[in-house]
N, C-alpha and C positions, 0 to 999 in steps of 0.2 A: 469512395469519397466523391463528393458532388463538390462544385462551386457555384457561386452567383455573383458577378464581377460588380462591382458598383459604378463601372463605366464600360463603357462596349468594347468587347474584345480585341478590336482595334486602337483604339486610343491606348489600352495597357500596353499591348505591345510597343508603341510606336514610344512610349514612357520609359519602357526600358530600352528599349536601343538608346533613348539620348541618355537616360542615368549611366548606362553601364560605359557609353562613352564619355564623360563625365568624367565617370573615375577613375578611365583608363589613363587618360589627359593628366589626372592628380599623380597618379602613378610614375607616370614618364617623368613629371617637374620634382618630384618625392628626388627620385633615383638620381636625377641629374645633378642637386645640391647635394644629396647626402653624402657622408664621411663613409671610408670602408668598414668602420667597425658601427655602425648606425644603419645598415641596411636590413638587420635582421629586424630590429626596434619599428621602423618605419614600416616594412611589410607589416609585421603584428598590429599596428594601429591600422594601417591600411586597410587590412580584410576585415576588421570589426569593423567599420563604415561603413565598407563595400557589403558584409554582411546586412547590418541594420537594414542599408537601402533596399538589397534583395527581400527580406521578411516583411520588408512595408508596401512592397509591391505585390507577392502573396497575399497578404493581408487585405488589399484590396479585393483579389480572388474571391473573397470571403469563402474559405476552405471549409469542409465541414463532412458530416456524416449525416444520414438521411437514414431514419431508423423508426418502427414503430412496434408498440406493445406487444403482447402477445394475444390480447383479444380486443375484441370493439371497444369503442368509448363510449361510459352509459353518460355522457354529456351530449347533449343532440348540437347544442351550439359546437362543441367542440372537434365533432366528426363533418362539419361543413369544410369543407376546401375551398375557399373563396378568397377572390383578390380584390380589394378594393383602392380603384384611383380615385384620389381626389385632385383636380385640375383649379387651380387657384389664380383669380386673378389678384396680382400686384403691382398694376399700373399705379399712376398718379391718382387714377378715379376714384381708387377704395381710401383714399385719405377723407374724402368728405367727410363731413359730420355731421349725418343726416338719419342715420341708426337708432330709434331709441330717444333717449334725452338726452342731445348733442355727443353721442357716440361718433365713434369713426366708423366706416362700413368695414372696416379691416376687422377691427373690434369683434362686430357682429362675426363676420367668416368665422375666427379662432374661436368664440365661442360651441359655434353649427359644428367645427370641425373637430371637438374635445367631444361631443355627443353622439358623433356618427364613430368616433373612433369608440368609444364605450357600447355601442350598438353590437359592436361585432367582435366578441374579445377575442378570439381565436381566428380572427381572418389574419391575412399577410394586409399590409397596406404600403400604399403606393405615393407620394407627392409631387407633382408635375406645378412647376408656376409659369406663370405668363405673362407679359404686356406684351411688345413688339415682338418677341422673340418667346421663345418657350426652355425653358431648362426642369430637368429632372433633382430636385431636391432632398430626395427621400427616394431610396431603390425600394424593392418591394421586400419589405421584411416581416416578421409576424413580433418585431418589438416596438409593441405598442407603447411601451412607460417612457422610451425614447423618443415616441413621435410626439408624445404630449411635450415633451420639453423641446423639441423642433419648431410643436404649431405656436407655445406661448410666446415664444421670442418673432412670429412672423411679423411681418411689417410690409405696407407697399416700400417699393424701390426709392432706393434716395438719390443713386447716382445718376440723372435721368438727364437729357437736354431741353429745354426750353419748351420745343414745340412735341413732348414725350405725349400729352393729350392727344395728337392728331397721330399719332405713332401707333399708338394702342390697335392691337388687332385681336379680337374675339376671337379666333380660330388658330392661333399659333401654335395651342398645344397639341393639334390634331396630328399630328404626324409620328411627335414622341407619345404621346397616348396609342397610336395604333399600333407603334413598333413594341410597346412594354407590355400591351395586348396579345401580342404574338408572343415576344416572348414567354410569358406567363404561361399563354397554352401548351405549349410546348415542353414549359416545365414544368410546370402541376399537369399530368394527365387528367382529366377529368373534370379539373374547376371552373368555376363562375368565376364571369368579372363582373363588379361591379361599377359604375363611373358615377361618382357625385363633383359637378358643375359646379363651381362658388365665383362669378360675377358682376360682373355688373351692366355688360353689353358693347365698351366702347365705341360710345354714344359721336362722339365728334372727332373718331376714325376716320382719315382719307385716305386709308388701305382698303386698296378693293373687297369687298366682300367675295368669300368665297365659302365652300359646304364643309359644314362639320364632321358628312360622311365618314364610316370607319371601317368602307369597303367591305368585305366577307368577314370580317370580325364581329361577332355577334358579342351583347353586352349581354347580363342575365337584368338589370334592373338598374335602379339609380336615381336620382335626379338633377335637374337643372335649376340653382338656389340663386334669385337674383335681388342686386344688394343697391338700395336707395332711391328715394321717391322721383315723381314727376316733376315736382317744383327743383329737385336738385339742391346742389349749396356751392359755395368756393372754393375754392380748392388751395387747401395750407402748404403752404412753401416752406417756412421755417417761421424762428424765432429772432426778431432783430431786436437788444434793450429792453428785454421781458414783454415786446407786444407781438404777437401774432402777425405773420404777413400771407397773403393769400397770392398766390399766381396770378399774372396779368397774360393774359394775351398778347402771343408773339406780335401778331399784327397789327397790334395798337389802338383794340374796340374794347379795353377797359380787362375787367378780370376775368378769367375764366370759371365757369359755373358748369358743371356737371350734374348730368342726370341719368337717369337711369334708361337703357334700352332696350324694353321686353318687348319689341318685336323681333329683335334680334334674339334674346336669349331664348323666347319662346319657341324660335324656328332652328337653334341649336338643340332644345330637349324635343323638337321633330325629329330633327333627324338622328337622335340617340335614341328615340324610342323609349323616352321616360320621363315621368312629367314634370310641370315649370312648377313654382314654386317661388311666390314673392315672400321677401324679407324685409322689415323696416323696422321691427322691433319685436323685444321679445325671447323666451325661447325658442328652441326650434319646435316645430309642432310636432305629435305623435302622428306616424306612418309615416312621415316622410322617410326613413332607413324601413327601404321591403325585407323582408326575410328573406332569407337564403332556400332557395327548393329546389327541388330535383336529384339535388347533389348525391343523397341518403337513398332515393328511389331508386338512381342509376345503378349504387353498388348497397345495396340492405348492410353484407359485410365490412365497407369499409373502415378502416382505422382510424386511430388519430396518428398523423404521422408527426413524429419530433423531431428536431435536427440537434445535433451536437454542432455548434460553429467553432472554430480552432483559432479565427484570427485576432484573438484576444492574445495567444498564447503568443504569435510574432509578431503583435506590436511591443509587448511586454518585455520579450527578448530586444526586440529595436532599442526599445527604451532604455534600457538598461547597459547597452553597447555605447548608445549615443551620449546617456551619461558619462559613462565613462570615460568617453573622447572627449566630453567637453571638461570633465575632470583634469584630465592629461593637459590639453589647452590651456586651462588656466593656472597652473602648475607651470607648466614651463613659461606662461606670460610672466608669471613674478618672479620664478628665477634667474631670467632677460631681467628686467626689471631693475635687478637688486646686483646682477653684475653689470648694470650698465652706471649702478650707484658709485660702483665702487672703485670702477677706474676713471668715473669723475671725481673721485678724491685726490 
């Protein structure tokens, strides 16, 4: 049995020490109210909780089995072992609407990114986003029919502060791209990564510039997809009374207007060592998604390898537990309820 945790082995742990004291805490308050003949009652709900919570932490593990046929796969696509990140900017910048005929440059990414996901149907794939900060959105799985319903709902950030334009850092994701890089090799023996870049530059960033280097991590391929013209456009803030309102500049020189920075993105697919690749409309072009090589040369034999995942089977059970606590709950809310009726009479 393998796992692949959907947060770093630190954070679970450190999740279950506060759950498990949680309910240690419920425990103690449980016992201290309860009647003598209601202690047996109260354990029995208790450990179905305390269970649930344990299987949803499991679950997180994403538990599984690592299993492959008994001969080659005559699928050439399908024998490729390759991981593919996409690093996603979701700054304020990708709202423009400068993509196409008045698209959002957001717009344009989810399209690029439903094509490269169809490019490689048996790769694992990876989601990293980014404005100031960089977060993991998508752990590295090979279900792709869920990342389509991940990418169609993406959106830039809404919760953002005022001056989130000069926030914006081009290179935030590099650190969690180099670690999920590592990981991957380590856990697929023998695979390609691949990193496709979706951009825009953050153009009127006053975060220092620094390298997009990914130190002794070698990538197999990729590109750097960069999103909205020179002239730029406004940048939509919301809707106030069905009219459109555009961002103004913090410091009081009118709106803010974004545009695109390919001297920056072009010196990030330097230093990934894959080429740039403007966007303004359209679909994506053909070769932009390289083929997968080497992988088949290195092992002629290799398999297709499948995974059986299991934590379907303990969120299921969670579910079903937790229903049923909240069954219990509201059961005894209306029989409170109803004898609180009845000695108001």
């Amino acid at each position: 049995m393998t796992s692949y945790p959907v947060l770093p082995a630190i954070w679970i742990v450190i999740l279950t020490a506060v759950l498990v004291l949680i309910r240690v805490v419920a425990l103690y308050r449980l016992l201290l109210r309860a009647g003598a003949g209601r202690i047996g009652h109260l354990l029995l709900r208790w450990s179905g909780t305390t269970l649930a919570v344990i299987l949803l932490v499991i679950a997180a593990c994403r538990p599984g089995f690592d299993n492959g046929p008994p001969g080659p796969s005559s699928d050439p696509a399908a024998s490729s072992n390759v991981n593919v990140f996409f690093v996603v900017d979701r700054s304020v910048n990708t709202r423009v609407e400068d993509f196409g005929d008045g698209k959002s440059r957001m717009s344009g990414m989810r399209a690029d990114l439903a094509t490269l996901i169809n490019s490689y149907p048996q790769a694992r794939f990876a989601l990293i986003s980014f404005a100031g900060n960089a977060a993991l959105d998508w752990p590295l799985s090979d279900d792709a029919a869920s990342l389509h319903s991940v990418v169609n709902g993406l959106s830039p950030y809404t919760q953002v502060p005022p001056d989130a334009v000069y926030r914006a850092n081009a290179v935030a994701a590099r650190d969690v791209l180099r670690a999920k890089i590592e990981q991957a090799a380590r856990t697929f023996s023998g695979s390609q990564s691949l990193v496709f870049y979706l951009g825009v530059g953050a153009p009127d960033s006053r975060v220092a510039a620094t390298s997009f280097e990914l130190g002794r991590n070698k990538i197999a391929g990729g590109a750097v997809l960069g999103y909205g013209t020179t002239a730029g456009g406004p940048i939509p803030q919301g809707w106030v009374d069905g009219t459109k309102r555009y961002q103004t500049d913090p410091d009081g020189t009118g709106p803010l207007n974004s545009t695109i920075d390919e001297v920056r993105l072009q010196s990030i697919a330097s230093q990934l060592g894959v080429p740039y690749v403007h966007r303004d409309s359209g679909p994506l072009p053909n070769g932009v998604a390289p083929a997968a090589t080497g992988v088949g040369d290195a092992d002629a034999s290799a398999h297709l390898i499948g995974r059986l995942e299991l934590y379907w089977v303990c969120t299921l059970i969670a579910a079903a537990l937790l229903l049923a606590e909240g069954f219990l709950t509201l059961r005894e809310y209306r029989r409170h309820r109803m004898s609180t009726r009845d000695v108001g009479r």
